[in-house]
C-alpha positions, -999 to +999 in steps of 0.1 A: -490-010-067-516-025-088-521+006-108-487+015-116-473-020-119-440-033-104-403-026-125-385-053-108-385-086-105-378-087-069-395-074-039-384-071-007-414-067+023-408-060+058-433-055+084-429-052+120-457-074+139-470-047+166-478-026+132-514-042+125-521-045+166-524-005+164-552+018+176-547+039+148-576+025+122-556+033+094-527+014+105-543-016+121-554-026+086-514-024+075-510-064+082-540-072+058-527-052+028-495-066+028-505-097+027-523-093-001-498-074-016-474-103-013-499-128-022-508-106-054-469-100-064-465-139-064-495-146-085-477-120-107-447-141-107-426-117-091-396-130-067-408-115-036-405-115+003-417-112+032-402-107+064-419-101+098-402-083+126-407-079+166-417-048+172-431-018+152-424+005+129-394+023+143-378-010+158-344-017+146-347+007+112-310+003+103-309-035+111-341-040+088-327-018+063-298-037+059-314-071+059-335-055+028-302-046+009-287-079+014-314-101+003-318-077-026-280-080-036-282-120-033-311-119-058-289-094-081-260-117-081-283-149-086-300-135-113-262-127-133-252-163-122-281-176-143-276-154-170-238-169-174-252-206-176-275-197-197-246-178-225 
C-alpha cells in the first residue's frame, strides 16, 4: 500500500475481531497492520474507515460487503455535493 500508493480518496477497512486472535502466525498479526494501515492513510489525508466486525473472516461476507458499498456510495455522492457548492 505504501509502495504503490492509494488512487482514491476514500478507503473503506473492514476487519472481523476473531481475525488477529488466530493461531495461524501470519494472521494473528492482521489486527496490527491494519491499524497501521488506517493510521498511515489518515496521516496521508485520505478519507478512510474502519469498521470492526464479530466474528472472522468468513462471518457475514455479503452483509460486510454491502456495508462497504454503501459507505463508499455516500462518500461518492458527498464528494459531487461539494463540488456543486463549490461551481
Amino acid at each position: 500500500m505504501k509502495e504503490r500508493g492509494i488512487k482514491s480518496q476514500n478507503v473503506y477497512l473492514s476487519l472481523g475481531n476473531k481475525e488477529e486472535k488466530s493461531r495461524n502466525p501470519v494472521i494473528a498479526k492482521v489486527g496490527d497492520c491494519i491499524r497501521e494501515g488506517y493510521a498511515w492513510l489518515k496521516a496521508e489525508g485520505l478519507n478512510c474507515t474502519l469498521e470492526w466486525n464479530q466474528g472472522g473472516h468468513f462471518k457475514e461476507p455479503m452483509t460486510r460487503t454491502a456495508r462497504a458499498f454503501a459507505w463508499a456510495m455516500q462518500q461518492s455522492k458527498n464528494e459531487s455535493r461539494v463540488e456543486k457548492e463549490h461551481l
